[in-house]
Every structure is written in structure tokens, then in C-alpha cells.
PDB file as gemmi writes it, atoms N, CA and C in Angstrom:
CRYST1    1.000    1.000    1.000  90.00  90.00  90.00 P 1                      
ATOM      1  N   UNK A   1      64.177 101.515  92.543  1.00  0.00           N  
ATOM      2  CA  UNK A   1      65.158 102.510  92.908  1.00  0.00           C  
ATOM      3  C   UNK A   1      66.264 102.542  91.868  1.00  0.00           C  
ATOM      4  N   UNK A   2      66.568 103.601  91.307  1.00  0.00           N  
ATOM      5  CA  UNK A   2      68.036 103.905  90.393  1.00  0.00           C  
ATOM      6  C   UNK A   2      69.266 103.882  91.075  1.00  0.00           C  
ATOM      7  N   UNK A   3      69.955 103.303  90.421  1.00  0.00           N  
ATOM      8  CA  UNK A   3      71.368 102.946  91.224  1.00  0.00           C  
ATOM      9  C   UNK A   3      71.897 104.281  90.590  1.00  0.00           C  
ATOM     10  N   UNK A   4      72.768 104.610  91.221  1.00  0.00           N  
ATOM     11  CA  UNK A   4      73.742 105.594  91.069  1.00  0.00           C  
ATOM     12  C   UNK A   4      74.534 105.556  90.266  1.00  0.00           C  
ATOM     13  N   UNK A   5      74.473 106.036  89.113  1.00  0.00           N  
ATOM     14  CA  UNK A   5      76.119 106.360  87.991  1.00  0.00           C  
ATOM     15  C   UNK A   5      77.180 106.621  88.086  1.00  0.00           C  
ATOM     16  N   UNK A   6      77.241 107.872  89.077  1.00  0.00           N  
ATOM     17  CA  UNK A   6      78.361 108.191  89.791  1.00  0.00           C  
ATOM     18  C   UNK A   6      78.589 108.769  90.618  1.00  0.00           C  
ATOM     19  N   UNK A   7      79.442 108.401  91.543  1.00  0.00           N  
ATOM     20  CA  UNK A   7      79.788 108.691  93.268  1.00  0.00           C  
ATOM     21  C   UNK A   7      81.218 109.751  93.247  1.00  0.00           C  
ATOM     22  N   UNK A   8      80.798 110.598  94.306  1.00  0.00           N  
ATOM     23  CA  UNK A   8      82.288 111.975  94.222  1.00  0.00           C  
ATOM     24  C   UNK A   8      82.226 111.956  95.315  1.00  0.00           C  
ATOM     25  N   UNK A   9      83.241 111.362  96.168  1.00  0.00           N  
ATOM     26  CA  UNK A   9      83.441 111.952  97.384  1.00  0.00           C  
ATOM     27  C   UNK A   9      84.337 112.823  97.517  1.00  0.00           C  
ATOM     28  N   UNK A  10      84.111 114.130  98.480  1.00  0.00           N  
ATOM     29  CA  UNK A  10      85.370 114.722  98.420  1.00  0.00           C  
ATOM     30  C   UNK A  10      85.954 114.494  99.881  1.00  0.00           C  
ATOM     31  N   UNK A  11      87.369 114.887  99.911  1.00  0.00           N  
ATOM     32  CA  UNK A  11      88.326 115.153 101.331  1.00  0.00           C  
ATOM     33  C   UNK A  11      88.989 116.276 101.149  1.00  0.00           C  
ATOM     34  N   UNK A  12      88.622 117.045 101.833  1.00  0.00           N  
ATOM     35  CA  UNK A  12      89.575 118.326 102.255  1.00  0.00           C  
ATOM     36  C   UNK A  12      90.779 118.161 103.369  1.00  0.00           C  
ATOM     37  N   UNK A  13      91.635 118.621 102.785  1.00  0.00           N  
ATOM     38  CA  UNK A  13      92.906 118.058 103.484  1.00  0.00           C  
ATOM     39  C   UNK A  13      93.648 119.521 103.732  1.00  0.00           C  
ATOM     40  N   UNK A  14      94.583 119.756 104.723  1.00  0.00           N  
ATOM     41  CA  UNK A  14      95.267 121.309 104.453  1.00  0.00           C  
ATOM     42  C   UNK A  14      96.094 121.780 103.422  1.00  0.00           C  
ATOM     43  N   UNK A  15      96.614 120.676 102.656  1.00  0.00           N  
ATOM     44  CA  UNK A  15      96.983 121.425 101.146  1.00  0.00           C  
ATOM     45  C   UNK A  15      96.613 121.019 100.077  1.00  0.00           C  
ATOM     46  N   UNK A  16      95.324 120.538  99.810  1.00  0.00           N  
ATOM     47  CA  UNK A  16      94.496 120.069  98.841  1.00  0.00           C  
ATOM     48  C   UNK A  16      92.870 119.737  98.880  1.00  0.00           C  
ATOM     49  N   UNK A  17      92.193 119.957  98.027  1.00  0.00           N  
ATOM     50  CA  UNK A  17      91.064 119.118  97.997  1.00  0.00           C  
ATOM     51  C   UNK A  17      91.320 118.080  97.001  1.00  0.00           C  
ATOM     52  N   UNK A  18      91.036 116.477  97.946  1.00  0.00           N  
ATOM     53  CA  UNK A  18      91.212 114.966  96.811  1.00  0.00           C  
ATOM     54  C   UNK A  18      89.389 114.992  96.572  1.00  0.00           C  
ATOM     55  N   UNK A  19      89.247 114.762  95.596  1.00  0.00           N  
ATOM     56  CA  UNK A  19      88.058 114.101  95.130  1.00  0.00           C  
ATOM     57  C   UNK A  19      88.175 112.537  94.607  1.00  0.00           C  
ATOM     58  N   UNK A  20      87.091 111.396  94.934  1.00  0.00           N  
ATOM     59  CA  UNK A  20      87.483 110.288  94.399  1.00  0.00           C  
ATOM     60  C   UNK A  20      86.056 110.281  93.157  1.00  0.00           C  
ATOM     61  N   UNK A  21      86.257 109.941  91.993  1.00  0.00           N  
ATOM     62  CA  UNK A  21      85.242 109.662  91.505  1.00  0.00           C  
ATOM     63  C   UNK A  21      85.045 108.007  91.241  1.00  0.00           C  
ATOM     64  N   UNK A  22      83.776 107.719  91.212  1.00  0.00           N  
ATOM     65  CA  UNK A  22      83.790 106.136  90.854  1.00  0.00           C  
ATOM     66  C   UNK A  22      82.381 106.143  90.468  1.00  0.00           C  
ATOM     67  N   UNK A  23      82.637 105.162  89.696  1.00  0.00           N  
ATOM     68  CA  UNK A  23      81.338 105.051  88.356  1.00  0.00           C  
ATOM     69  C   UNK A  23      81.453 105.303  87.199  1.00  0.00           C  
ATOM     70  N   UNK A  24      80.787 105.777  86.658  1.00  0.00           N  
ATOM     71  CA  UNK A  24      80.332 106.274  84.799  1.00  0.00           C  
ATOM     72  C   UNK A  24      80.080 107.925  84.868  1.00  0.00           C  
ATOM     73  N   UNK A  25      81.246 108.585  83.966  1.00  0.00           N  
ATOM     74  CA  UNK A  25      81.024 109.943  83.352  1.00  0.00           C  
ATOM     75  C   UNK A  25      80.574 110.037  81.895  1.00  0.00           C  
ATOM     76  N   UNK A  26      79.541 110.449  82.373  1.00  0.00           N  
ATOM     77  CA  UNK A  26      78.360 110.301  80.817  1.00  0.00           C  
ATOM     78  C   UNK A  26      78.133 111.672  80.954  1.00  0.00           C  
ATOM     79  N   UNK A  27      77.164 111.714  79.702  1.00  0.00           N  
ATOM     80  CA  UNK A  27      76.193 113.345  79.641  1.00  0.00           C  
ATOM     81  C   UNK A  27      75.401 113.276  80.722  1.00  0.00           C  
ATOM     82  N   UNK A  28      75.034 112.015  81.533  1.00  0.00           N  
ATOM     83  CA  UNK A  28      73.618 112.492  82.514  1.00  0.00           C  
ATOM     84  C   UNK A  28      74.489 112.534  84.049  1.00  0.00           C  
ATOM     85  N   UNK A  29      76.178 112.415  84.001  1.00  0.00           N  
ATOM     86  CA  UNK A  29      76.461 112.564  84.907  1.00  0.00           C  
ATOM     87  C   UNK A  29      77.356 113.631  85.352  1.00  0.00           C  
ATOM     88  N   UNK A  30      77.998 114.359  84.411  1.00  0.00           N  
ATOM     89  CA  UNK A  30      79.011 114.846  83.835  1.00  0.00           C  
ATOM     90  C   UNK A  30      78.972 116.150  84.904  1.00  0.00           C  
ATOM     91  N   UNK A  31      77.194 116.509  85.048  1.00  0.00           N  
ATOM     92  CA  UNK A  31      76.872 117.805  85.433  1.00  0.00           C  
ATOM     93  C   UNK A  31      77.462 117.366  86.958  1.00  0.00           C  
ATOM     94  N   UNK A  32      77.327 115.997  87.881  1.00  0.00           N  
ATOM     95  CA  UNK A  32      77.421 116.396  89.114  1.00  0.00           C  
ATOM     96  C   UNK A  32      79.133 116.359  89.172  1.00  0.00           C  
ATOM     97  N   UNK A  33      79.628 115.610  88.394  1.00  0.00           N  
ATOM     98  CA  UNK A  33      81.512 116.055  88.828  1.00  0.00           C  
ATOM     99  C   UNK A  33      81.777 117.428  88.380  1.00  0.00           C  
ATOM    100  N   UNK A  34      81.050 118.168  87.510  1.00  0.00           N  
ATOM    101  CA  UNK A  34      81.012 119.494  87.601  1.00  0.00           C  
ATOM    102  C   UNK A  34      80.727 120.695  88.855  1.00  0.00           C  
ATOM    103  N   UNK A  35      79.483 119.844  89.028  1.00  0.00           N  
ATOM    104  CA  UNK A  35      79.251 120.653  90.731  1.00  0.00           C  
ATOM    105  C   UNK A  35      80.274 120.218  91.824  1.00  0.00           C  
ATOM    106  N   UNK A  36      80.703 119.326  91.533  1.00  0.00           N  
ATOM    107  CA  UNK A  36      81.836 118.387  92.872  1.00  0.00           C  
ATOM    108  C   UNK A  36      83.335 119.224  92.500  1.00  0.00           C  
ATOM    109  N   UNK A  37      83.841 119.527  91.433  1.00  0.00           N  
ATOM    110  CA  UNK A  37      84.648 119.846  91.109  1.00  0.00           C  
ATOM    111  C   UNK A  37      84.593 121.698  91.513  1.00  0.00           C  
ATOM    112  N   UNK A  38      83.585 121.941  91.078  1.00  0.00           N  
ATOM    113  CA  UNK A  38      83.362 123.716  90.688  1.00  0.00           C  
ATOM    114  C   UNK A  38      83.549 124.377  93.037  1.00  0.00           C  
ATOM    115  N   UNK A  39      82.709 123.097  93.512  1.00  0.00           N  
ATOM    116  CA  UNK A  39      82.830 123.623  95.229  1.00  0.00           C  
ATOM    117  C   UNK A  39      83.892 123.316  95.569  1.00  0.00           C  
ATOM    118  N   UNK A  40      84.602 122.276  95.106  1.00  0.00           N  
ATOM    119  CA  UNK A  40      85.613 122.385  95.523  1.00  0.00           C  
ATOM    120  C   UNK A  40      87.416 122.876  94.682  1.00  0.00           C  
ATOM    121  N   UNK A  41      86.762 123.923  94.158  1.00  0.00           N  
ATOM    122  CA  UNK A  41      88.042 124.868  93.233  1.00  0.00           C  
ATOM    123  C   UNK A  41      87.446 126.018  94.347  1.00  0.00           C  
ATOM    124  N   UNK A  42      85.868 126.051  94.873  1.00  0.00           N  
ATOM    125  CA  UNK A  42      86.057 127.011  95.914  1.00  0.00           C  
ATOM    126  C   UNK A  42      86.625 127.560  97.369  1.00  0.00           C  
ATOM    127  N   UNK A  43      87.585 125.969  97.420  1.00  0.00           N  
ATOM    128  CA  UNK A  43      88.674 126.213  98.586  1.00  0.00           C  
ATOM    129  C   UNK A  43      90.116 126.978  98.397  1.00  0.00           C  
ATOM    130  N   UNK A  44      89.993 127.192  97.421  1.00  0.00           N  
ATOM    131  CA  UNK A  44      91.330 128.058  96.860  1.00  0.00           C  
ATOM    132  C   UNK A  44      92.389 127.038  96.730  1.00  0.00           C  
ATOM    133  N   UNK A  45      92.526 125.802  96.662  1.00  0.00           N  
ATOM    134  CA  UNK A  45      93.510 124.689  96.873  1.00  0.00           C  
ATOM    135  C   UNK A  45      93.853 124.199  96.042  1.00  0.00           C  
ATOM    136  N   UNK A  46      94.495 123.453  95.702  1.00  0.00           N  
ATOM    137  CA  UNK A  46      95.410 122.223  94.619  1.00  0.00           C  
ATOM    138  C   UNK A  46      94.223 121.361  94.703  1.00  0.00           C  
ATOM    139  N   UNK A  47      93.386 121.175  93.572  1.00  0.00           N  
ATOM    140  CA  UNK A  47      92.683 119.918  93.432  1.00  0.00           C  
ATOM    141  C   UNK A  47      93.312 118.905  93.239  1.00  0.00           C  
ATOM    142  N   UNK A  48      92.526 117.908  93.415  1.00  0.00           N  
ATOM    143  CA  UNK A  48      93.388 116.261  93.339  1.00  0.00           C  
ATOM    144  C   UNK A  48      91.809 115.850  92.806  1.00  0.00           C  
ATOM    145  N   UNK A  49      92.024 115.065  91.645  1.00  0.00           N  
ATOM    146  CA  UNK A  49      91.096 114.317  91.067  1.00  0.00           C  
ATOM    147  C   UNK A  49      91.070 112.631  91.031  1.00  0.00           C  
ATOM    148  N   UNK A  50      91.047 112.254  91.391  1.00  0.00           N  
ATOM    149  CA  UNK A  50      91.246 110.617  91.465  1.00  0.00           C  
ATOM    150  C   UNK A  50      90.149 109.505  90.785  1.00  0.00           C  
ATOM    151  N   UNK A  51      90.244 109.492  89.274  1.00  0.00           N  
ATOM    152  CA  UNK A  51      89.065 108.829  88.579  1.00  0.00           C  
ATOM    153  C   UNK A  51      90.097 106.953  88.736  1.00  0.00           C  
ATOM    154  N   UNK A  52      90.634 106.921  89.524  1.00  0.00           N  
ATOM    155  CA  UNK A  52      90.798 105.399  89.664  1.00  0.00           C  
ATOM    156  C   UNK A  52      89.626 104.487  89.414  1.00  0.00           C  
ATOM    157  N   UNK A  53      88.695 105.154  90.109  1.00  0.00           N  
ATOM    158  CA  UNK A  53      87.612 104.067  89.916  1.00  0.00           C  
ATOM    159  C   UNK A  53      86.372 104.434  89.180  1.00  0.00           C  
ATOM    160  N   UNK A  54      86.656 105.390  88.471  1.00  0.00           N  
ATOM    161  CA  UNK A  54      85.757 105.253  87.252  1.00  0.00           C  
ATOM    162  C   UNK A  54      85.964 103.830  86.027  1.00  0.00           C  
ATOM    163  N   UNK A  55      84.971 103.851  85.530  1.00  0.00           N  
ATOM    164  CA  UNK A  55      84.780 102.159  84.471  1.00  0.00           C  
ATOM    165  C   UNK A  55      84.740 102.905  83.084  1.00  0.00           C  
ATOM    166  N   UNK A  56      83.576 104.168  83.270  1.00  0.00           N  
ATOM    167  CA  UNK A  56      83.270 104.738  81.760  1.00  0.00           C  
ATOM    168  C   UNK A  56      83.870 106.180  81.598  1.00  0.00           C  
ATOM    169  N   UNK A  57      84.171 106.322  80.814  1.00  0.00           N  
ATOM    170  CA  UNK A  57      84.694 108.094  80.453  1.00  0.00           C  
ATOM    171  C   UNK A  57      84.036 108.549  79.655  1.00  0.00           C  
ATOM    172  N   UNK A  58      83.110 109.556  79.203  1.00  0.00           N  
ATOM    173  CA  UNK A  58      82.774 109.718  77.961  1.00  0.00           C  
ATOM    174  C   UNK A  58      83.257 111.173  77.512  1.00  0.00           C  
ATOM    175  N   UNK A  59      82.739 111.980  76.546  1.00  0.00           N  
ATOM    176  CA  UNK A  59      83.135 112.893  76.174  1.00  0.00           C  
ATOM    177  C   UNK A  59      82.916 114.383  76.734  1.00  0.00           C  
ATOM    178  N   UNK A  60      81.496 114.220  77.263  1.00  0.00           N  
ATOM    179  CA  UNK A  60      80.940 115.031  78.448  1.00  0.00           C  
ATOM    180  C   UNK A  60      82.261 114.886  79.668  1.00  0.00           C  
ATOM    181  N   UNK A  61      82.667 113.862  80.397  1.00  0.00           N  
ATOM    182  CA  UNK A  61      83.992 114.135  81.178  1.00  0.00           C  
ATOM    183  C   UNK A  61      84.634 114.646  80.553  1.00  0.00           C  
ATOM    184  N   UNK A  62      85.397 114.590  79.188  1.00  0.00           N  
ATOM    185  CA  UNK A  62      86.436 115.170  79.272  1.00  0.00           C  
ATOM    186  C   UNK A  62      85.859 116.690  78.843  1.00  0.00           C  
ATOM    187  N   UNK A  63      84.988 117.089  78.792  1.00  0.00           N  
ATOM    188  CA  UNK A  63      84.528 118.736  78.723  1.00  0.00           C  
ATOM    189  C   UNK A  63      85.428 118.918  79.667  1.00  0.00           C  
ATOM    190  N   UNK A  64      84.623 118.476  80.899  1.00  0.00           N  
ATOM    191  CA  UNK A  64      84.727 118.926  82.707  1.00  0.00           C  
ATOM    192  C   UNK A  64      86.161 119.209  82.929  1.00  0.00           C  
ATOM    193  N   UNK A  65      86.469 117.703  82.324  1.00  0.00           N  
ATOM    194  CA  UNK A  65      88.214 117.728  82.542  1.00  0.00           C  
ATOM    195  C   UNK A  65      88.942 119.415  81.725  1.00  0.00           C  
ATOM    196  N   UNK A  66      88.720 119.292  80.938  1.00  0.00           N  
ATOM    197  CA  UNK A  66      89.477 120.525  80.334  1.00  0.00           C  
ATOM    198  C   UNK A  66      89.066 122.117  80.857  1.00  0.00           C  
ATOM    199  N   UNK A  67      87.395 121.868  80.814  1.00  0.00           N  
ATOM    200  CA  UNK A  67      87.004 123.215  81.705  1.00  0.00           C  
ATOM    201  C   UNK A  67      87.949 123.703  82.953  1.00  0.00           C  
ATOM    202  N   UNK A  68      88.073 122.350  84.199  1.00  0.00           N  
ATOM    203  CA  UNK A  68      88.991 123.027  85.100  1.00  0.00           C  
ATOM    204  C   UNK A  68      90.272 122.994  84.954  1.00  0.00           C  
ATOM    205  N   UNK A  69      90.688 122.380  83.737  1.00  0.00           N  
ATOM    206  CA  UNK A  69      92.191 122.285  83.875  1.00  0.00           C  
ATOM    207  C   UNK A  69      92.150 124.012  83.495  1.00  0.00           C  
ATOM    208  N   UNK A  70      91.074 124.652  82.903  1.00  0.00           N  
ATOM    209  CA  UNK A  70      91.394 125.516  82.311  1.00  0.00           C  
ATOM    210  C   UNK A  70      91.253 127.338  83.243  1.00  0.00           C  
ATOM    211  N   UNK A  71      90.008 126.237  84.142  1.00  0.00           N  
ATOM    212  CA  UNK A  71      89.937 127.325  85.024  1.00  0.00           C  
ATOM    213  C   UNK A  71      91.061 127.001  86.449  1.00  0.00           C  
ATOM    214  N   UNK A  72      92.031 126.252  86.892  1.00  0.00           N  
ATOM    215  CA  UNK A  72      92.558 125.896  87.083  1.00  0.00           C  
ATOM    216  C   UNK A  72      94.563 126.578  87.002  1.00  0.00           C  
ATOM    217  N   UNK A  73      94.127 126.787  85.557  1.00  0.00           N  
ATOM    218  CA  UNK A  73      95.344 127.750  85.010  1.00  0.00           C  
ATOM    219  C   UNK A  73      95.002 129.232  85.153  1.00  0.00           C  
ATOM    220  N   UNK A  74      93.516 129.702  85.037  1.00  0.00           N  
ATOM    221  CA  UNK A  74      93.569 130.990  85.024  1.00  0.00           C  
ATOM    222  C   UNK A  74      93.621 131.547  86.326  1.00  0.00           C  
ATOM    223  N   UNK A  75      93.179 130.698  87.686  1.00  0.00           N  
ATOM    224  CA  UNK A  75      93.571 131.055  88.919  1.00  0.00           C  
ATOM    225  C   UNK A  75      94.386 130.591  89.363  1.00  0.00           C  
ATOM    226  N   UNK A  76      95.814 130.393  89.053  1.00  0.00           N  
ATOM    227  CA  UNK A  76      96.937 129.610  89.574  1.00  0.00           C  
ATOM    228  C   UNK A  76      96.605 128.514  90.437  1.00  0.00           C  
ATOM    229  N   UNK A  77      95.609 127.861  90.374  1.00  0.00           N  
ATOM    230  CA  UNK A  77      95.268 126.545  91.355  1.00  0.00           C  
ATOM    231  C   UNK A  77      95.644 125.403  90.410  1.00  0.00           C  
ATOM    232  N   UNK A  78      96.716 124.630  91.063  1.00  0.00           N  
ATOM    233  CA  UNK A  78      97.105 123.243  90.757  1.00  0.00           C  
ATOM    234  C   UNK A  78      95.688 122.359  90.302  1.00  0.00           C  
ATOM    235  N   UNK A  79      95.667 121.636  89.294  1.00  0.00           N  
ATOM    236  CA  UNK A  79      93.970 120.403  89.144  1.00  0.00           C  
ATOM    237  C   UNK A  79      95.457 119.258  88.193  1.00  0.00           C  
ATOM    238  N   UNK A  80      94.902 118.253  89.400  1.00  0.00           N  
ATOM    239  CA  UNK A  80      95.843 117.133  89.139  1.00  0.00           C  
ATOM    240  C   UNK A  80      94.910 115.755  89.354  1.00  0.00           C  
ATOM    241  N   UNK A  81      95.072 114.690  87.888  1.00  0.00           N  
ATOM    242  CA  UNK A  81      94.034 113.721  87.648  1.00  0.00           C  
ATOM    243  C   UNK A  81      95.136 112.795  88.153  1.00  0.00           C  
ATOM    244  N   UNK A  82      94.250 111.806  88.988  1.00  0.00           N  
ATOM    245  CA  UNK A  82      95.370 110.652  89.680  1.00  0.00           C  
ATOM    246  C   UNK A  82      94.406 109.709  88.871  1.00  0.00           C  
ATOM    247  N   UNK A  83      95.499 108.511  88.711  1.00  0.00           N  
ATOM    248  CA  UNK A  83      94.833 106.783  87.936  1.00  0.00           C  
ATOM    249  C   UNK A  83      94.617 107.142  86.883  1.00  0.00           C  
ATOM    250  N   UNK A  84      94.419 107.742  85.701  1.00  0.00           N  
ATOM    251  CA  UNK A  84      93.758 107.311  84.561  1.00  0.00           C  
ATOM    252  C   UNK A  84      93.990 105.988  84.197  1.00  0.00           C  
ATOM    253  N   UNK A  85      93.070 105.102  83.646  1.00  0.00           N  
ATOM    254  CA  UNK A  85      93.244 104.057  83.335  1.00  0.00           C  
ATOM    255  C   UNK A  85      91.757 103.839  82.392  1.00  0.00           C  
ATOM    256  N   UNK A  86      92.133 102.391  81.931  1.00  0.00           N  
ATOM    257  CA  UNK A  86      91.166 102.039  80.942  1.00  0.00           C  
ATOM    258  C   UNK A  86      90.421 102.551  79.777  1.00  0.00           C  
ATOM    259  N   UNK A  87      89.194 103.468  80.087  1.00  0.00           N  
ATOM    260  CA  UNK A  87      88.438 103.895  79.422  1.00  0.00           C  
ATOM    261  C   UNK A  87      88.608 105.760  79.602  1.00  0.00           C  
ATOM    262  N   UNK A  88      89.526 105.961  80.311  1.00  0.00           N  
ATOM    263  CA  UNK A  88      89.537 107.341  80.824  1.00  0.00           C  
ATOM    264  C   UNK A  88      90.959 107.204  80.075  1.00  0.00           C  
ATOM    265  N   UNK A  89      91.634 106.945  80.468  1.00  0.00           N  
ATOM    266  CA  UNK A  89      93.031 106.965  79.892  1.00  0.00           C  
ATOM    267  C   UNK A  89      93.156 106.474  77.994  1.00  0.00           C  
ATOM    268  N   UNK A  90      91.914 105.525  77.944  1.00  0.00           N  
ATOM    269  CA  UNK A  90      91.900 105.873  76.223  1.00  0.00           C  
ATOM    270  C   UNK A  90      91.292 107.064  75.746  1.00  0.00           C  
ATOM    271  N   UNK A  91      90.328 107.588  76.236  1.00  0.00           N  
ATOM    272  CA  UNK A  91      89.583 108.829  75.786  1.00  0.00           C  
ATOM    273  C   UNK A  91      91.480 109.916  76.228  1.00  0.00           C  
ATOM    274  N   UNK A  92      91.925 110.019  77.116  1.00  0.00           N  
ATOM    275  CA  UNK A  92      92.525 110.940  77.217  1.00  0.00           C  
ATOM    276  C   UNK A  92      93.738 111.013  76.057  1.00  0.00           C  
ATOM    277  N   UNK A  93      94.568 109.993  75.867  1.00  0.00           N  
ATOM    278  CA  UNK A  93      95.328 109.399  74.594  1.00  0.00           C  
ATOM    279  C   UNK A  93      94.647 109.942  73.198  1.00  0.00           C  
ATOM    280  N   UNK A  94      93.564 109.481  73.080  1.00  0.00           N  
ATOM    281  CA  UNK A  94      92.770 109.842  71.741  1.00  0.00           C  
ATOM    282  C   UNK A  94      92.707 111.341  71.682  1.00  0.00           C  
ATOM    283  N   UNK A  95      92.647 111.800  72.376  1.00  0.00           N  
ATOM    284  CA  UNK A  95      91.863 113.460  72.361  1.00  0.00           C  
ATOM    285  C   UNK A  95      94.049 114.260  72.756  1.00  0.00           C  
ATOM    286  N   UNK A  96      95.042 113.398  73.194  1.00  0.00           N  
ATOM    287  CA  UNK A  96      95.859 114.401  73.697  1.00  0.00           C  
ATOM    288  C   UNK A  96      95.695 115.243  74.846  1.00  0.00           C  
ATOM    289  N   UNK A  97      94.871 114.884  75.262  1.00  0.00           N  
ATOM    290  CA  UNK A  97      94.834 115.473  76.475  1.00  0.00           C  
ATOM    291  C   UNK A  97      95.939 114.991  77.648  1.00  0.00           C  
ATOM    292  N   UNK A  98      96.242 113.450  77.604  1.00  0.00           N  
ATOM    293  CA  UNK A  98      97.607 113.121  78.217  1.00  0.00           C  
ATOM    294  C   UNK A  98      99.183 114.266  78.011  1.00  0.00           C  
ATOM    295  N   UNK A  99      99.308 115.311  77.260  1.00  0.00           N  
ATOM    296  CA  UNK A  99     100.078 115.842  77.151  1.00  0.00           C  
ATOM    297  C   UNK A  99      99.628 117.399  77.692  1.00  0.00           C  
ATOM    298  N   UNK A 100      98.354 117.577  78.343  1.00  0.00           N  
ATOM    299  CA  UNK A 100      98.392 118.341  78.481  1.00  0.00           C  
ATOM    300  C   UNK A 100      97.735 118.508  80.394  1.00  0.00           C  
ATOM    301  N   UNK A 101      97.368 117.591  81.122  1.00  0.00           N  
ATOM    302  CA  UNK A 101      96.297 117.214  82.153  1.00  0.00           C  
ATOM    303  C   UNK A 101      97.747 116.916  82.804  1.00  0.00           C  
ATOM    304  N   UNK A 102      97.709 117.412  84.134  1.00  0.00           N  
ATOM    305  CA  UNK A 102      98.954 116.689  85.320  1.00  0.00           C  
ATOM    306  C   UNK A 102      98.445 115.166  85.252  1.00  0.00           C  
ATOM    307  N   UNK A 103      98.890 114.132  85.062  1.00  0.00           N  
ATOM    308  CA  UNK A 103      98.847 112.862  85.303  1.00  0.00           C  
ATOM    309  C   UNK A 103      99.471 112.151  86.891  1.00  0.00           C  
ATOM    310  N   UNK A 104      99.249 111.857  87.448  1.00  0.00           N  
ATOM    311  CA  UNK A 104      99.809 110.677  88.458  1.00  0.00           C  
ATOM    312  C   UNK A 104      99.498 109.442  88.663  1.00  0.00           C  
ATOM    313  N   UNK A 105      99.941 108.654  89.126  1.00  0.00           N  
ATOM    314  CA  UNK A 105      99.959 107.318  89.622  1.00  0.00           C  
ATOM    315  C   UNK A 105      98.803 107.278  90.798  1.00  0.00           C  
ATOM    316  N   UNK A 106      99.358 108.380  91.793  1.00  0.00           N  
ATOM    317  CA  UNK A 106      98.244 107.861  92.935  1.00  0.00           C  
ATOM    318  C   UNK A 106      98.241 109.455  93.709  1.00  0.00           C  
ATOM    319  N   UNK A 107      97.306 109.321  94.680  1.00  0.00           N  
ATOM    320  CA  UNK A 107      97.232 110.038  95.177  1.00  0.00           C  
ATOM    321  C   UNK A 107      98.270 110.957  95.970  1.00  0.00           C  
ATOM    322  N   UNK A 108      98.625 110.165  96.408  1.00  0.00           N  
ATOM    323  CA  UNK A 108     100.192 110.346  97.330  1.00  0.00           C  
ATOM    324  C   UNK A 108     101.120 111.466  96.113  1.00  0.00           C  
ATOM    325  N   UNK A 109     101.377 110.990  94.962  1.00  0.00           N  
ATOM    326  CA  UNK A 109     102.490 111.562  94.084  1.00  0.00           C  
ATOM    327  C   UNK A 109     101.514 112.887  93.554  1.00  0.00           C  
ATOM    328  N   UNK A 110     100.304 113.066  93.724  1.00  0.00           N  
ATOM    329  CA  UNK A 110      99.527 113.913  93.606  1.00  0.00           C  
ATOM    330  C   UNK A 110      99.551 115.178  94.548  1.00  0.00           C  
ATOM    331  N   UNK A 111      99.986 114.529  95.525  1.00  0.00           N  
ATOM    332  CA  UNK A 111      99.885 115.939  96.655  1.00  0.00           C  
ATOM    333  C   UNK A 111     101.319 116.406  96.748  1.00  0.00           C  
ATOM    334  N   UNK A 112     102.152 115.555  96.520  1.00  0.00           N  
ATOM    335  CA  UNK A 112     103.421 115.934  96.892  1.00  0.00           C  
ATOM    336  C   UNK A 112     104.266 116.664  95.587  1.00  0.00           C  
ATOM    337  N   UNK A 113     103.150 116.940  94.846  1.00  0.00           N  
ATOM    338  CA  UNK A 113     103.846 117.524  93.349  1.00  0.00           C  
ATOM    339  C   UNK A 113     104.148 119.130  93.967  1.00  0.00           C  
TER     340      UNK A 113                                                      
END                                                                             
């Protein structure tokens, strides 16, 4: 049996959808936080992204990442990344994307933006 790369749960909440991701964003995974992300920009809501517990980031994430930040801006819907850390937070540093991605601490400072 294949273990899983990466896990998206989502929560719909009344003024947001939180997504948690945990695992590895690679090229062979990249596509399902795309589908996790894309149904839930279809609630019309403030996304909340929460890669706290991602380990790997690769470059395929940060496509995803920029795709909705981008579709994100063109439908006035808030997309806000909670935790970056480690390997997500160096890819984001390297690329500048930290100056451009809502950043938070946690979830909490995420919804209340």
C-alpha cells in the first residue's frame, strides 16, 4: 500500500474556508492542493491555508501558491498562508514571495485579518 504524500483537510467555517495541509508538495502532489484549493475558492470565502504541517515545499507548490494568490486578487477573495516554516518558508524567502503572500502565525490571526 502507498502511503500518502499529502493530506488537505478542509473546514468550512461562516467566514472562511481553513484548509490544513500536511505532508510533501511535490509535482506528484501539487495537483491535489490544487483541487483542494480550486473547491474551496468555490465558497466565495476568505481562504485560510495552513501548511504548518507540511515537511517539503517544492516548486510545483509554489505554482499553486501564486496561481490562487492570483486568482484570489482577481475575485476580491482574501487567500491567507498560516505557519510557513522550514522548507516552505525557505522556498518562499528565495523566490520573494514572503513580500507578496498574506503571511500569519496561526490560524486564529488568519481569520481575524
Amino acid at each position: 500500500m502507498e502511503e500518502q504524500l499529502l493530506k488537505v483537510e478542509t473546514d468550512k467555517r461562516d467566514t472562511a474556508v481553513v484548509l490544513r495541509a500536511e505532508g510533501e508538495v511535490d509535482s506528484y502532489t501539487a495537483e491535489l492542493l490544487r483541487d483542494e484549493l480550486s473547491e474551496a475558492f468555490g465558497e466565495g470565502l476568505p481562504i485560510v491555508l495552513d501548511v504548518s504541517g507540511v515537511e517539503f515545499f517544492a516548486s510545483a507548490g509554489l505554482s499553486v501558491l501564486v496561481e490562487f494568490h492570483l486568482r484570489g486578487e482577481e475575485r476580491g477573495t482574501p487567500f491567507r498562508l498560516v505557519s510557513p516554516r522550514g522548507s516552505v518558508l525557505r522556498a518562499l524567502k528565495a523566490t520573494t514571495l514572503t513580500e507578496t503572500l498574506e503571511l500569519y502565525l496561526d490560524v486564529d490571526a488568519a481569520l481575524d485579518a
